[in-house]
PDB file of N, H, CA, C and O in Angstrom:
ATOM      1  N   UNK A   1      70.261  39.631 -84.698  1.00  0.00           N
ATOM      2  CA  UNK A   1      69.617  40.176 -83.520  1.00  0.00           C
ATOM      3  C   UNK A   1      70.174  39.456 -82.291  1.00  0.00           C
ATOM      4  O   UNK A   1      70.154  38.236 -82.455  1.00  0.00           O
ATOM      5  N   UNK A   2      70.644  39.825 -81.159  1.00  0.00           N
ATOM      6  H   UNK A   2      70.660  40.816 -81.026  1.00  0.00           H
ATOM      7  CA  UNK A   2      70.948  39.449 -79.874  1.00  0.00           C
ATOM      8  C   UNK A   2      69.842  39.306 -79.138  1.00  0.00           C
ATOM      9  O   UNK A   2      68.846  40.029 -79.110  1.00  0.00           O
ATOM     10  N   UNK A   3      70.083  38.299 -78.525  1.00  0.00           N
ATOM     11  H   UNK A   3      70.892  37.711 -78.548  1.00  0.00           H
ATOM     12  CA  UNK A   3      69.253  37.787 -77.429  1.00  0.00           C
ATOM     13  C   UNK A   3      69.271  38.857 -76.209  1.00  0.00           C
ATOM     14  O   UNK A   3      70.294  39.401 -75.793  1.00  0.00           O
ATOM     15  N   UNK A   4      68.276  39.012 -75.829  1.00  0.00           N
ATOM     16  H   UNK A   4      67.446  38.570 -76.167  1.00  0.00           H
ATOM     17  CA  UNK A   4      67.920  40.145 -74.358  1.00  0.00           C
ATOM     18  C   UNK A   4      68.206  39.778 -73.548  1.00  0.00           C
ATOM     19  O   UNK A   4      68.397  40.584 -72.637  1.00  0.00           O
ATOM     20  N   UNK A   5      68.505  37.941 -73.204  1.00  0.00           N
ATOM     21  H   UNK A   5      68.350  37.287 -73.944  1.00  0.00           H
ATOM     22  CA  UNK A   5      68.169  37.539 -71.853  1.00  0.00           C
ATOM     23  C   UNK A   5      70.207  37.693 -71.489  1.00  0.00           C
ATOM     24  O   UNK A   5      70.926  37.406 -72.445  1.00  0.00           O
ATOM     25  N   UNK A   6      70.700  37.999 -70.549  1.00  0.00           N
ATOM     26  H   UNK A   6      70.115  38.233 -69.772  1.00  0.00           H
ATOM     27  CA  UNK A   6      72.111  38.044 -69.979  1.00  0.00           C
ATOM     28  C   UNK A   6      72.313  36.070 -70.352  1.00  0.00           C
ATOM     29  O   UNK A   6      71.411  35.240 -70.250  1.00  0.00           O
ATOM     30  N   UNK A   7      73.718  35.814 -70.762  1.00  0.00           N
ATOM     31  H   UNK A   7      74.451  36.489 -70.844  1.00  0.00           H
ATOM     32  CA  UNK A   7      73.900  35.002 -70.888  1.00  0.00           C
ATOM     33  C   UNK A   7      74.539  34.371 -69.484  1.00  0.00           C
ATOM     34  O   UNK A   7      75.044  35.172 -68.698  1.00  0.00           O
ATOM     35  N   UNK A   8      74.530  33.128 -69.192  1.00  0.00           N
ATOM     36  H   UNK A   8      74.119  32.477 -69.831  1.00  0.00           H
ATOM     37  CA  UNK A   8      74.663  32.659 -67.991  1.00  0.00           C
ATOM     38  C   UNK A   8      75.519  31.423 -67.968  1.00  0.00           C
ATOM     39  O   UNK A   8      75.360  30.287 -68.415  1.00  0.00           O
ATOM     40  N   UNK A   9      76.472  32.015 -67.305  1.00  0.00           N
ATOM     41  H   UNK A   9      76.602  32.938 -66.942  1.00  0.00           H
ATOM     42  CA  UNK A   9      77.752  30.718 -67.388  1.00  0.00           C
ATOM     43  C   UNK A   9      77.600  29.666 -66.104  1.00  0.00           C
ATOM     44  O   UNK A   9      77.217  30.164 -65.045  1.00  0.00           O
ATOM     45  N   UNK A  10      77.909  28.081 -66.150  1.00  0.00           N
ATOM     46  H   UNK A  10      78.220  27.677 -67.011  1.00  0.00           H
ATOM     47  CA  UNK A  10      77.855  27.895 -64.745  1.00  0.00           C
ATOM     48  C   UNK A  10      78.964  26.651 -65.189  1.00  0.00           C
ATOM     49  O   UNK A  10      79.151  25.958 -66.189  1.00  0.00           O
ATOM     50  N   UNK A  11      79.537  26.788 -63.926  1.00  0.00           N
ATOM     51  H   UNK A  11      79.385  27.351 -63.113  1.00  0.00           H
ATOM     52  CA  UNK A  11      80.681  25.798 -63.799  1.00  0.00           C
ATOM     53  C   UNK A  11      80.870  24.815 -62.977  1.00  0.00           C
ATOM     54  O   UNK A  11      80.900  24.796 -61.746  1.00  0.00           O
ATOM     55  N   UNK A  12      81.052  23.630 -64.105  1.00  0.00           N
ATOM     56  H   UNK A  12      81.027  23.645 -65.104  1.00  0.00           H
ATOM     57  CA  UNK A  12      81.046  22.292 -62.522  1.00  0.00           C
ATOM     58  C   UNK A  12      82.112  21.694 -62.805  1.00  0.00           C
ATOM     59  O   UNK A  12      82.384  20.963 -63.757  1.00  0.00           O
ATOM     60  N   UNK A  13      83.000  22.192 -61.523  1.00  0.00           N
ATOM     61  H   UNK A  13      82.779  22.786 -60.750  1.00  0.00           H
ATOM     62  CA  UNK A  13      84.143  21.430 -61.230  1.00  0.00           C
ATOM     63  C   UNK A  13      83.902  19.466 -61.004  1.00  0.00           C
ATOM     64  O   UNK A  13      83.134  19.157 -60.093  1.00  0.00           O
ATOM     65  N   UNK A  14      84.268  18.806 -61.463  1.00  0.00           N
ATOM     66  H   UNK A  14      84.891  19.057 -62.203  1.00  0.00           H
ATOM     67  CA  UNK A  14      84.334  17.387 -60.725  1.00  0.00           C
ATOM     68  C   UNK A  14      85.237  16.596 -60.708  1.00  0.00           C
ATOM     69  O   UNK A  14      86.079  16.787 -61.586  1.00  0.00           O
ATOM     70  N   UNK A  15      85.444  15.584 -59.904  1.00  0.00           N
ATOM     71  H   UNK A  15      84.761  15.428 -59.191  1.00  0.00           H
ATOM     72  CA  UNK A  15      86.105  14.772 -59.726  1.00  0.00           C
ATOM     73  C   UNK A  15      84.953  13.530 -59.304  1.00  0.00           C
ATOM     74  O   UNK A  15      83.874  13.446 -58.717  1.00  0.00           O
ATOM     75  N   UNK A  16      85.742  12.815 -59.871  1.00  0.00           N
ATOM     76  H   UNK A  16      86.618  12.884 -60.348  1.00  0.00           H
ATOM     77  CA  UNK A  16      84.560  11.071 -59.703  1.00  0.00           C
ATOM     78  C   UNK A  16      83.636  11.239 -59.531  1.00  0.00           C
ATOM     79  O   UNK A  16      83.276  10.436 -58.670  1.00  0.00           O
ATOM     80  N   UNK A  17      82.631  12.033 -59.905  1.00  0.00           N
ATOM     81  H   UNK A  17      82.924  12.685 -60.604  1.00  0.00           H
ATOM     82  CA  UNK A  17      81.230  12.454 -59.428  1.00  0.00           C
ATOM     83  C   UNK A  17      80.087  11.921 -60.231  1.00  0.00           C
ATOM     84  O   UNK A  17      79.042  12.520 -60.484  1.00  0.00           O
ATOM     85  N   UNK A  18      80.600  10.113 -60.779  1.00  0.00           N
ATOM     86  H   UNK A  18      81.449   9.627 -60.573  1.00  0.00           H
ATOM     87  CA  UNK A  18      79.452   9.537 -61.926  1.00  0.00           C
ATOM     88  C   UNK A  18      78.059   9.581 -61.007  1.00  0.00           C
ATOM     89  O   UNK A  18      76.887   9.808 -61.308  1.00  0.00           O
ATOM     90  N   UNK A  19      78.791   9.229 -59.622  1.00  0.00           N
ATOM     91  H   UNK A  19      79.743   9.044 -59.378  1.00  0.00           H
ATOM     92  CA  UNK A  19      77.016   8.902 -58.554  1.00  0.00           C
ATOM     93  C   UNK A  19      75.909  10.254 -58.820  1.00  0.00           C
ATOM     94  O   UNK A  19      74.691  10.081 -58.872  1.00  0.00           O
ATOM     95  N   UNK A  20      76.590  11.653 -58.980  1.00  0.00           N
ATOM     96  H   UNK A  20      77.579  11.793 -58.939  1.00  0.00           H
ATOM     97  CA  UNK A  20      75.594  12.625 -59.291  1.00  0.00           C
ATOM     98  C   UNK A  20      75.356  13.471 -60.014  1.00  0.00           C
ATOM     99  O   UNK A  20      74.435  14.283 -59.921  1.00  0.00           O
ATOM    100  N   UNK A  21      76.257  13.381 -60.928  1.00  0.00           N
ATOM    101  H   UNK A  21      77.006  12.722 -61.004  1.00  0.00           H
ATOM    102  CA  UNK A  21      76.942  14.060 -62.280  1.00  0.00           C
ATOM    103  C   UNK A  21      75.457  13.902 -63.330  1.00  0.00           C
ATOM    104  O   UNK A  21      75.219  15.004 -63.822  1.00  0.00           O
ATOM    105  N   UNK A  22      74.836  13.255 -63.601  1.00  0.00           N
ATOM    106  H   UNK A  22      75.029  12.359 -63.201  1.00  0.00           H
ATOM    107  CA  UNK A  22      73.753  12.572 -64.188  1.00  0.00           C
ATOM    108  C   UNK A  22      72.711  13.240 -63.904  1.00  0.00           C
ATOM    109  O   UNK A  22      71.903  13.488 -64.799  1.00  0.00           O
ATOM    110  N   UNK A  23      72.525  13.631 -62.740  1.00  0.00           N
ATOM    111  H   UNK A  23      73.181  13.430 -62.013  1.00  0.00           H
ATOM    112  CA  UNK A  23      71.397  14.598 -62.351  1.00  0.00           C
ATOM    113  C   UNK A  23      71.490  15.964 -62.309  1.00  0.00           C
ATOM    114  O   UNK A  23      70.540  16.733 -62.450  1.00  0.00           O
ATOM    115  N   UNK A  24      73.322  16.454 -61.997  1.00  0.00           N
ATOM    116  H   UNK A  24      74.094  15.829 -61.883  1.00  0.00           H
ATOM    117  CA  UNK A  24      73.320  17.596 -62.077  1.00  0.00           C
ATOM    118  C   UNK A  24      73.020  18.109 -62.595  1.00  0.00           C
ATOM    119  O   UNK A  24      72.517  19.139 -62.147  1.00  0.00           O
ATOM    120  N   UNK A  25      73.043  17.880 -64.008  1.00  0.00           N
ATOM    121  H   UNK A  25      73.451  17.043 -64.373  1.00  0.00           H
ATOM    122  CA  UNK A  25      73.742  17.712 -65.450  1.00  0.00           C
ATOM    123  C   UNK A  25      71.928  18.407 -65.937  1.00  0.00           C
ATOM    124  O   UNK A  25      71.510  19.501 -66.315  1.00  0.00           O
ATOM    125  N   UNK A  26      71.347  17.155 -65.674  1.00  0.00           N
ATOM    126  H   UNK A  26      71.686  16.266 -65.367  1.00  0.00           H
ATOM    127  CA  UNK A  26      69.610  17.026 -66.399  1.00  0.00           C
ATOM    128  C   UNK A  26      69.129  17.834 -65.853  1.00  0.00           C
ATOM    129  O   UNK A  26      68.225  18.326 -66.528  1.00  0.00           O
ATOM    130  N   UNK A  27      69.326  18.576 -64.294  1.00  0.00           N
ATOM    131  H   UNK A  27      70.060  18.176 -63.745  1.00  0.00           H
ATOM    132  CA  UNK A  27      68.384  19.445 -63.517  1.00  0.00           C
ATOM    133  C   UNK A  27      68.561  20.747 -64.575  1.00  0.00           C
ATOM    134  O   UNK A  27      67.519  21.233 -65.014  1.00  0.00           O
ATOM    135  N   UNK A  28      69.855  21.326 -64.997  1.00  0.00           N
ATOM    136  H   UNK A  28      70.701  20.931 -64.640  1.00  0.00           H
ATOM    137  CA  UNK A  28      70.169  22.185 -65.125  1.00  0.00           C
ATOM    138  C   UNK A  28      69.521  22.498 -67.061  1.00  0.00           C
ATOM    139  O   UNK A  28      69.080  23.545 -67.535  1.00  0.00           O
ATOM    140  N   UNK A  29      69.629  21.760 -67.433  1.00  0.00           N
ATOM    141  H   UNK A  29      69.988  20.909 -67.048  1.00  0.00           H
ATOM    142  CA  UNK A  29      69.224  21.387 -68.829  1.00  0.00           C
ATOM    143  C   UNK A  29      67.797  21.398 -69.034  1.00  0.00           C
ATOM    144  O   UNK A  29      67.252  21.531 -70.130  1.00  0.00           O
ATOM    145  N   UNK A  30      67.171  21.239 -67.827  1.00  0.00           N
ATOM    146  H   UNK A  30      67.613  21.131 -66.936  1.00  0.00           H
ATOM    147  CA  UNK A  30      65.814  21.072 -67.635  1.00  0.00           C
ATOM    148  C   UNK A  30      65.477  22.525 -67.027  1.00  0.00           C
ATOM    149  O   UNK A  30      64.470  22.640 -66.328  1.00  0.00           O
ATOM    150  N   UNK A  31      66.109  23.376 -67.222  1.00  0.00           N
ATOM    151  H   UNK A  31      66.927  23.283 -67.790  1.00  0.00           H
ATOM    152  CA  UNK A  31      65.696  24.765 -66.883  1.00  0.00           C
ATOM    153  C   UNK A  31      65.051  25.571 -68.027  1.00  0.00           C
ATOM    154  O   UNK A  31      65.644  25.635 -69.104  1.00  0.00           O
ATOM    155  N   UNK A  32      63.977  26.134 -67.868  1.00  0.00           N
ATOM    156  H   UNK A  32      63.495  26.083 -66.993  1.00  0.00           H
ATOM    157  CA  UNK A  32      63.161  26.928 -68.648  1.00  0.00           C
ATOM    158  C   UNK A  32      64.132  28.272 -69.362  1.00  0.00           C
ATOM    159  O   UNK A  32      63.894  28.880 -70.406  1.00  0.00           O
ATOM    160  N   UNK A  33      64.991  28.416 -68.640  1.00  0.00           N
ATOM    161  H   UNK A  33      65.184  27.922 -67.792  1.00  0.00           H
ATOM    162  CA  UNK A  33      66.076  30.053 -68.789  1.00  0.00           C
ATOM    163  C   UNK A  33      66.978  29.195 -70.114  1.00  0.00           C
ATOM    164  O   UNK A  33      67.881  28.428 -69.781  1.00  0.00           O
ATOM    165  N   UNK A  34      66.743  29.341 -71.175  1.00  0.00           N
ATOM    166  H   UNK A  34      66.010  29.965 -71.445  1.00  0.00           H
ATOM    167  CA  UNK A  34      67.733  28.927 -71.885  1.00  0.00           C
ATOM    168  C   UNK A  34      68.986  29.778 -72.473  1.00  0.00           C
ATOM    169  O   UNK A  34      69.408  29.620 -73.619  1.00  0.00           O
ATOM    170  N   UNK A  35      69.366  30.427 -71.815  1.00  0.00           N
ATOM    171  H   UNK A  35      69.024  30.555 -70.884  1.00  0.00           H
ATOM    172  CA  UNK A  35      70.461  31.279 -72.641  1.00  0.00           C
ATOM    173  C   UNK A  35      71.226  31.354 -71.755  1.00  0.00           C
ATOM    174  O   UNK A  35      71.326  32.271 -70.940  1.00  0.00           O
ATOM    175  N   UNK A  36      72.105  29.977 -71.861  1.00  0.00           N
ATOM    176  H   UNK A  36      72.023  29.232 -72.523  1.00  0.00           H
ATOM    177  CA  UNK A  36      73.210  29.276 -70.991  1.00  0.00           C
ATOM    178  C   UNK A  36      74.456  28.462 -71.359  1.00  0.00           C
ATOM    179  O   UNK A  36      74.321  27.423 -72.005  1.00  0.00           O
ATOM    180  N   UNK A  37      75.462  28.822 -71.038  1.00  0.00           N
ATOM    181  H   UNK A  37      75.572  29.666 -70.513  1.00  0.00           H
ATOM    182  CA  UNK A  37      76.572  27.605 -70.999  1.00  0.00           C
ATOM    183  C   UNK A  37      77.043  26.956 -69.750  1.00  0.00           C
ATOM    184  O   UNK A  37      77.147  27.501 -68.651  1.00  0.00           O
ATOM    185  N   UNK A  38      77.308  25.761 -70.043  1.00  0.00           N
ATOM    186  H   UNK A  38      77.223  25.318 -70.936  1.00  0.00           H
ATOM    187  CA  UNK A  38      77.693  25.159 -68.755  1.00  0.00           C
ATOM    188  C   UNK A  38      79.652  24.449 -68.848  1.00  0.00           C
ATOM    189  O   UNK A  38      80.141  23.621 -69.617  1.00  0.00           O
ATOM    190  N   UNK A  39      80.067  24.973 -68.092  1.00  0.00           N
ATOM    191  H   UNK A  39      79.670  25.645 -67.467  1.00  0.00           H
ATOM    192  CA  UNK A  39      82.077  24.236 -68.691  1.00  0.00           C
ATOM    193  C   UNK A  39      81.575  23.131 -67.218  1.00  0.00           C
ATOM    194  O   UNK A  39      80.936  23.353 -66.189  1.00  0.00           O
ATOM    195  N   UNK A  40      82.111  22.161 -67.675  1.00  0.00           N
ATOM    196  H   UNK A  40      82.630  21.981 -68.511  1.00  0.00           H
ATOM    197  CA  UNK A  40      82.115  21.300 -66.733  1.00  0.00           C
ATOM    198  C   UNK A  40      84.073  21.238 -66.937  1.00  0.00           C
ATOM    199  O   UNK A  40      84.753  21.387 -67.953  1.00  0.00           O
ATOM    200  N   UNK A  41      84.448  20.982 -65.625  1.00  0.00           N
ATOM    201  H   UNK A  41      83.896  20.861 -64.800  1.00  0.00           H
ATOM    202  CA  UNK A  41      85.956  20.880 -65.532  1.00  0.00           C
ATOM    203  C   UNK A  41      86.470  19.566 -64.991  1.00  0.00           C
ATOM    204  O   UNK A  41      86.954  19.621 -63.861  1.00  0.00           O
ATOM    205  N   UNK A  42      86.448  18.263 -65.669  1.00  0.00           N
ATOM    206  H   UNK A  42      86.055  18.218 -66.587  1.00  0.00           H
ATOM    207  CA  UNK A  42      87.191  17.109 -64.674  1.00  0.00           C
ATOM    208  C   UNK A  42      88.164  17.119 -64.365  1.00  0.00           C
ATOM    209  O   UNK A  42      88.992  17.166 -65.275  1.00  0.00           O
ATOM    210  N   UNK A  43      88.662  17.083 -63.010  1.00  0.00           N
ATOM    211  H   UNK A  43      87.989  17.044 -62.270  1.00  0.00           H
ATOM    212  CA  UNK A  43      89.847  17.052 -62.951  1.00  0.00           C
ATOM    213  C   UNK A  43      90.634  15.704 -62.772  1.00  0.00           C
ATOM    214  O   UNK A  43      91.064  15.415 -61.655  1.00  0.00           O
ATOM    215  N   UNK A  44      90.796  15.023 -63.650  1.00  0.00           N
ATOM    216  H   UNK A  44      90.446  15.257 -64.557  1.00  0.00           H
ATOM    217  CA  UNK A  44      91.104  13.676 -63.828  1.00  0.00           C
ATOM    218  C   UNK A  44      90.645  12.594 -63.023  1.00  0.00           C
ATOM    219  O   UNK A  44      91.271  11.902 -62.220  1.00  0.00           O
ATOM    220  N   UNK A  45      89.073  12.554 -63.479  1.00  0.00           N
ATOM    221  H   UNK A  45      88.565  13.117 -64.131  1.00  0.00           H
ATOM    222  CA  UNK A  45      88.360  11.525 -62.877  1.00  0.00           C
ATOM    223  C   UNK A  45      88.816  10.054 -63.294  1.00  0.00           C
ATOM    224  O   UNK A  45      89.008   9.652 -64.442  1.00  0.00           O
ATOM    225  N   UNK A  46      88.961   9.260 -61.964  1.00  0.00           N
ATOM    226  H   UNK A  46      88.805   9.586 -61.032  1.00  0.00           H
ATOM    227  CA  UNK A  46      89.188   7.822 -62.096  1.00  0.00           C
ATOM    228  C   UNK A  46      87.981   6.935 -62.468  1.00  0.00           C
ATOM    229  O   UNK A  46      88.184   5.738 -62.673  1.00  0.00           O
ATOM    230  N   UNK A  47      86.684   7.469 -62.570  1.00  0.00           N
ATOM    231  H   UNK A  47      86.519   8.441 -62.403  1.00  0.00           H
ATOM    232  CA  UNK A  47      85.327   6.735 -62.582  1.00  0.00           C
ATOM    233  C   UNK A  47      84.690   6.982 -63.755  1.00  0.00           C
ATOM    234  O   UNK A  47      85.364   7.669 -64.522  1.00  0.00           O
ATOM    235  N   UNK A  48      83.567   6.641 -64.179  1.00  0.00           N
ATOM    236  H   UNK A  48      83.019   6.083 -63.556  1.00  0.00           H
ATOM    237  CA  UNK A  48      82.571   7.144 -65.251  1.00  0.00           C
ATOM    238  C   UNK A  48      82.495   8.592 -65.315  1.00  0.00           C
ATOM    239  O   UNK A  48      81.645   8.935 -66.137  1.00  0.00           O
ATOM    240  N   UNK A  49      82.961   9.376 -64.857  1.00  0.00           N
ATOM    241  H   UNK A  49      83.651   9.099 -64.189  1.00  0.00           H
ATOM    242  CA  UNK A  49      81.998  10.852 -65.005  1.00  0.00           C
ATOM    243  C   UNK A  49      82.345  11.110 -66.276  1.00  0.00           C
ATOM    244  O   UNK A  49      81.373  10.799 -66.964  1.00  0.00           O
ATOM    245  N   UNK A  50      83.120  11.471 -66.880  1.00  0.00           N
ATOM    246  H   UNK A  50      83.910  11.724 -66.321  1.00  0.00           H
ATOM    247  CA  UNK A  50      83.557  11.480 -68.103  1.00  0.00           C
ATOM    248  C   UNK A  50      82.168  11.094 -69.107  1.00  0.00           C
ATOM    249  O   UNK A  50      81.402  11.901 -69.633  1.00  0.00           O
ATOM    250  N   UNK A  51      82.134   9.817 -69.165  1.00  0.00           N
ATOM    251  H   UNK A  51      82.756   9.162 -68.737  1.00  0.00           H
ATOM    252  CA  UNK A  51      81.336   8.702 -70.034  1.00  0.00           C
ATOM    253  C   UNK A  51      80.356   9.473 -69.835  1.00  0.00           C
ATOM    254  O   UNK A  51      80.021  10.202 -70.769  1.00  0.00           O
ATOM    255  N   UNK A  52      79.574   9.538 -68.490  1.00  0.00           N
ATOM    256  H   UNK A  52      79.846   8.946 -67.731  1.00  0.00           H
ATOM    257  CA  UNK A  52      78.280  10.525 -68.222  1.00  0.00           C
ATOM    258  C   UNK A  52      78.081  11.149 -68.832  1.00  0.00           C
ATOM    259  O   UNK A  52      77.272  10.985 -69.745  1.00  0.00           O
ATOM    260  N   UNK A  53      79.033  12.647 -68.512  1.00  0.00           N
ATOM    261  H   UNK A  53      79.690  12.780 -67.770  1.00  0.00           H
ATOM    262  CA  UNK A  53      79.318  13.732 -69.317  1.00  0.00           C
ATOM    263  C   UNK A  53      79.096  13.647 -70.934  1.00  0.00           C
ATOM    264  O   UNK A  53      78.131  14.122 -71.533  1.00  0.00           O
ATOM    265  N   UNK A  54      79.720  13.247 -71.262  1.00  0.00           N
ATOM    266  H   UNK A  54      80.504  12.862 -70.775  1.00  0.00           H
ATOM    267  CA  UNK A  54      79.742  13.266 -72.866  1.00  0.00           C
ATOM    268  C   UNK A  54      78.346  12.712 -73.398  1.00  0.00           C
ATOM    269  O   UNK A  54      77.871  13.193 -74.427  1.00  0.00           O
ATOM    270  N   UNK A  55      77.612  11.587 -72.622  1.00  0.00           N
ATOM    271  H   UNK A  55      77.998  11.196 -71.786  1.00  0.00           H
ATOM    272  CA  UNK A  55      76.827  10.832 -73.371  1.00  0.00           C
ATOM    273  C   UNK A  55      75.436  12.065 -73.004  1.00  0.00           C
ATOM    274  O   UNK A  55      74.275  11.681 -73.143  1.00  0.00           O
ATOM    275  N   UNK A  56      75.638  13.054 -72.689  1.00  0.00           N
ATOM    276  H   UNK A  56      76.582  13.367 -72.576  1.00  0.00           H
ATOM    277  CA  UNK A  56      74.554  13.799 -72.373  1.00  0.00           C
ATOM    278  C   UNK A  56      74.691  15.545 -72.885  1.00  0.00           C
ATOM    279  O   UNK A  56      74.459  16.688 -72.492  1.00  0.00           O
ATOM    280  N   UNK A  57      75.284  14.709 -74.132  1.00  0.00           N
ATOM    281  H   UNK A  57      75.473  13.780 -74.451  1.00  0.00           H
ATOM    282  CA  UNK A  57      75.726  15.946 -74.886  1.00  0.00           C
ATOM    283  C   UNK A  57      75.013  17.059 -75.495  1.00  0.00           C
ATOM    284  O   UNK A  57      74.111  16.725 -76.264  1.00  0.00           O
ATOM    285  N   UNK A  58      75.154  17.958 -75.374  1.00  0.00           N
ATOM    286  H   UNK A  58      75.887  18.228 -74.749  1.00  0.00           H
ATOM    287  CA  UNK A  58      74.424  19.428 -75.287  1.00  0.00           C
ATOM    288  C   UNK A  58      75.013  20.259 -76.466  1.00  0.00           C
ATOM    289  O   UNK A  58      76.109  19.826 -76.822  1.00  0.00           O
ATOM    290  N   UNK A  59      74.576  21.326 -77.155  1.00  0.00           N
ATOM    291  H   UNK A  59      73.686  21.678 -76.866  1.00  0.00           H
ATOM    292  CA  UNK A  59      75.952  22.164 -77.677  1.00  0.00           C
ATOM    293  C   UNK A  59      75.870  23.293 -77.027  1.00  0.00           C
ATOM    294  O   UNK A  59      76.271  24.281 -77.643  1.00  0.00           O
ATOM    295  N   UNK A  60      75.242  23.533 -75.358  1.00  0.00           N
ATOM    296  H   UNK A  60      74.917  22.731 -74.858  1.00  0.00           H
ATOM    297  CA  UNK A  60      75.599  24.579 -74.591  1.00  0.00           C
ATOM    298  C   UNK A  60      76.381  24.194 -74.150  1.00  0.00           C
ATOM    299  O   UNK A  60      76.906  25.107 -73.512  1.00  0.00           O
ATOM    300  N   UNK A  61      77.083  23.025 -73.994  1.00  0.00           N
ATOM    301  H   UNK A  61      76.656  22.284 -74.512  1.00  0.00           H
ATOM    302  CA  UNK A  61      78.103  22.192 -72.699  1.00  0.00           C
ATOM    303  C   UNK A  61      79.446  22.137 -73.254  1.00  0.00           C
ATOM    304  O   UNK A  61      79.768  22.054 -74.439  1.00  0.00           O
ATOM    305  N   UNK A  62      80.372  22.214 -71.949  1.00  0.00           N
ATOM    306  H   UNK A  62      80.111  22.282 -70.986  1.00  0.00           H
ATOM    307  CA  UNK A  62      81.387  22.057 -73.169  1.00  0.00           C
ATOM    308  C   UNK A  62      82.083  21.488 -71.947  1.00  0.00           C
ATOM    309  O   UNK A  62      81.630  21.421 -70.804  1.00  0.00           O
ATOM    310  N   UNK A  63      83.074  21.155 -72.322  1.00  0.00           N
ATOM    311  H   UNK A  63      83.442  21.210 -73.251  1.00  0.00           H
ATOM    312  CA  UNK A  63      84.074  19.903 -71.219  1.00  0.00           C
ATOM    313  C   UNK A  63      85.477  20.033 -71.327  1.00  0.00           C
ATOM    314  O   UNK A  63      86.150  19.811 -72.333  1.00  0.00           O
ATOM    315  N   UNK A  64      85.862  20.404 -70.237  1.00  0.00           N
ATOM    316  H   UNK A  64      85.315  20.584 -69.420  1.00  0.00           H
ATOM    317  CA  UNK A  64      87.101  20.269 -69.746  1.00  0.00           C
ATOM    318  C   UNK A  64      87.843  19.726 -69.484  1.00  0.00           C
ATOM    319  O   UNK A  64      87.973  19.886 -68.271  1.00  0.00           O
ATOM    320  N   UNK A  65      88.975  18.688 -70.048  1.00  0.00           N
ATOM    321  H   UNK A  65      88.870  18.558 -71.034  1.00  0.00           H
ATOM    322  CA  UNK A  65      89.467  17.272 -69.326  1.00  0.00           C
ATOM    323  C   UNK A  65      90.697  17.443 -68.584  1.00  0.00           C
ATOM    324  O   UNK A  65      91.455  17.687 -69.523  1.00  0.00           O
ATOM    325  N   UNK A  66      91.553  17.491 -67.352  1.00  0.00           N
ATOM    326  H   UNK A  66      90.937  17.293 -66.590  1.00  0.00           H
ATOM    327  CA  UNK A  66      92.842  17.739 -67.089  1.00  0.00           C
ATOM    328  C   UNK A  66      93.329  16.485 -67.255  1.00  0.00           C
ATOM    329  O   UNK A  66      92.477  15.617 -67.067  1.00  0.00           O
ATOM    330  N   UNK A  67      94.518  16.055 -67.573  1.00  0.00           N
ATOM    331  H   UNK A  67      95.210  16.760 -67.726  1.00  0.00           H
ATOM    332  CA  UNK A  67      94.895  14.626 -68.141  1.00  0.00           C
ATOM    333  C   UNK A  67      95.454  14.413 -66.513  1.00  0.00           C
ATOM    334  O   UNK A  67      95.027  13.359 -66.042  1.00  0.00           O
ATOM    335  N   UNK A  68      96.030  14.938 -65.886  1.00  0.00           N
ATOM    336  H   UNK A  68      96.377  15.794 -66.269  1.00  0.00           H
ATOM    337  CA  UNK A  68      96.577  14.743 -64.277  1.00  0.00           C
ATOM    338  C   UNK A  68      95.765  15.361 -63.196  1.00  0.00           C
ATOM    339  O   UNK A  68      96.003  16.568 -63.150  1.00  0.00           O
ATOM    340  N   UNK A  69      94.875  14.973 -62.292  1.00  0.00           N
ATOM    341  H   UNK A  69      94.682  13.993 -62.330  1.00  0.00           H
ATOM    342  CA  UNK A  69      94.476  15.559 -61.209  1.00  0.00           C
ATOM    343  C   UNK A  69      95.628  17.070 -60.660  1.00  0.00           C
ATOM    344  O   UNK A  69      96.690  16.992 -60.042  1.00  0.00           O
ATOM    345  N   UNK A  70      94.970  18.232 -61.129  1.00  0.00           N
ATOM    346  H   UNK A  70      94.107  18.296 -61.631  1.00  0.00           H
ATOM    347  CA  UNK A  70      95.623  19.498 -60.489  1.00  0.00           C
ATOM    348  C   UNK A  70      95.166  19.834 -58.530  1.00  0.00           C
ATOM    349  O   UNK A  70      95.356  20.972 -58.101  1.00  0.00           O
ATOM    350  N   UNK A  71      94.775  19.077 -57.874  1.00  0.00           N
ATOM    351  H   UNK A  71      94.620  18.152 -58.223  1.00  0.00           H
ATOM    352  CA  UNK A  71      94.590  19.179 -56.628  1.00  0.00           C
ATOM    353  C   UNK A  71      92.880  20.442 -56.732  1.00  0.00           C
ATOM    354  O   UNK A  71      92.057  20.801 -57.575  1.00  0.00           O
ATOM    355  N   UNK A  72      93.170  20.647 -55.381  1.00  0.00           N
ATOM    356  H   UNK A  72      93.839  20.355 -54.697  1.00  0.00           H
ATOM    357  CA  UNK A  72      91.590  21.350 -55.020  1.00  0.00           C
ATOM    358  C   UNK A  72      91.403  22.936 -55.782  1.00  0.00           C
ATOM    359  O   UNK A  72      90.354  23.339 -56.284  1.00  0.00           O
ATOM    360  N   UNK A  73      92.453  23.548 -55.729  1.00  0.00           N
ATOM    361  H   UNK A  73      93.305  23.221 -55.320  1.00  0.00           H
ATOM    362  CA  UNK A  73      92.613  25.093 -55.813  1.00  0.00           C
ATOM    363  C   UNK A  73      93.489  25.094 -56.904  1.00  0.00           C
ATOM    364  O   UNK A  73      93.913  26.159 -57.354  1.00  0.00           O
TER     365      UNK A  73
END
């Protein structure tokens, strides 16, 4: 049986973003709408976000790593 509710993608680009990555992360997880994925995309963070990321592991979440910073666009 399929789920009724539209499935809902959301995407978080980051770069070094350990300072808010942590909350983004929990606000969104903490949503009542559960029929969701979230791609988070680092684009070769120099900081914790990574570590964040992973340690707040979901199996709606899924993670993106670029091994070289690809710029903004």
């Amino acid at each position: 049986m399929s789920n009724p509710s539209p499935l809902v993608c959301i995407c978080i680009p980051t770069y070094n973003a350990a300072a808010t990555i942590r909350e983004t992360l929990a606000s969104i997880l903490a949503q009542t709408y559960t029929n969701l994925v979230i791609h988070v995309s680092d684009n070769a963070s120099t900081d914790k976000t990574l570590e964040i990321v992973e340690s707040m592991a979901d199996p709606r979440m899924h993670i993106h790593c670029h091994e070289k910073n690809i710029g903004v666009e």
